[in-house]
C-alpha positions, 0 to 999 in steps of 0.5 A: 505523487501523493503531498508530503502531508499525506505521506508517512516519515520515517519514524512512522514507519519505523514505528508501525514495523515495531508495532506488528500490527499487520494484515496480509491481501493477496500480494500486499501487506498493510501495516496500520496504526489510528492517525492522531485525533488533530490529523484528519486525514490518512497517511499512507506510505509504499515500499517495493523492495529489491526482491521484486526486481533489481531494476529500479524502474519497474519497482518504482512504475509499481509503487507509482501505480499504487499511490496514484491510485490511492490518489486518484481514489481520495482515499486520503481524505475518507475516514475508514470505519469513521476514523483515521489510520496511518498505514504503510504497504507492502509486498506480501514475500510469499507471494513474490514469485508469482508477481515475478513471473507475471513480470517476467512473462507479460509487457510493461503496459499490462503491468498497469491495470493488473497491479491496479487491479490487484491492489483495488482487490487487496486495499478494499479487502483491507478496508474492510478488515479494519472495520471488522477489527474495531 
């Protein structure tokens, strides 16, 4: 898990849902808004929601794999494109079926590395798109 510092409250991502300021990678919707000038860091939070699966442990080992690999990355600390963002993930829902039936048909322990990989794919992809967009 992430430090509170670096997460997203709740007014902030309530604001960046208002905002409509989103992009969409392979399974994975990014919501973003620039960071405050005296924060230099990123806050980045993660939902998974009940449409994925109802069993709450499989969306938690899906969002656990995802903070740990921001975490891991030190992507808290790096600017993106020289500045700072508050960003908040997502999943893509016209991609849900496909992510249910790679659940639905594979182990827990190769949910790991895939869901790894993807979201490596979809947040460099991001990464890039904000340094197009600005």
């Amino acid at each position: 898990m992430i430090k509170h510092k670096f997460r997203l409250r709740t007014k902030d991502v309530r604001y960046l849902t208002k905002k409509r300021q989103n992009c969409t990678k392979w399974f994975f919707g990014f919501r973003w808004i620039k960071q405050y000038p005296n924060k230099q860091f990123n806050q980045i939070s993660c939902h998974i929601g009940v449409k994925l699966s109802k069993n709450a442990t499989i969306r938690n080992q899906l969002r656990r794999t995802i903070m740990n690999y921001i975490r891991d990355g030190n992507f808290l600390s790096i600017p993106i494109n020289w500045q700072f963002y508050k960003i908040f993930v997502n999943l893509d829902k016209n991609k849900l079926p496909e992510l249910i039936k790679y659940i639905q048909e594979h182990e827990k322990s190769e949910w790991n590395t895939y869901f790894k990989e993807e979201f490596w794919t979809s947040f460099t992809s991001f990464q890039s798109f904000l340094c197009w967009k600005n």
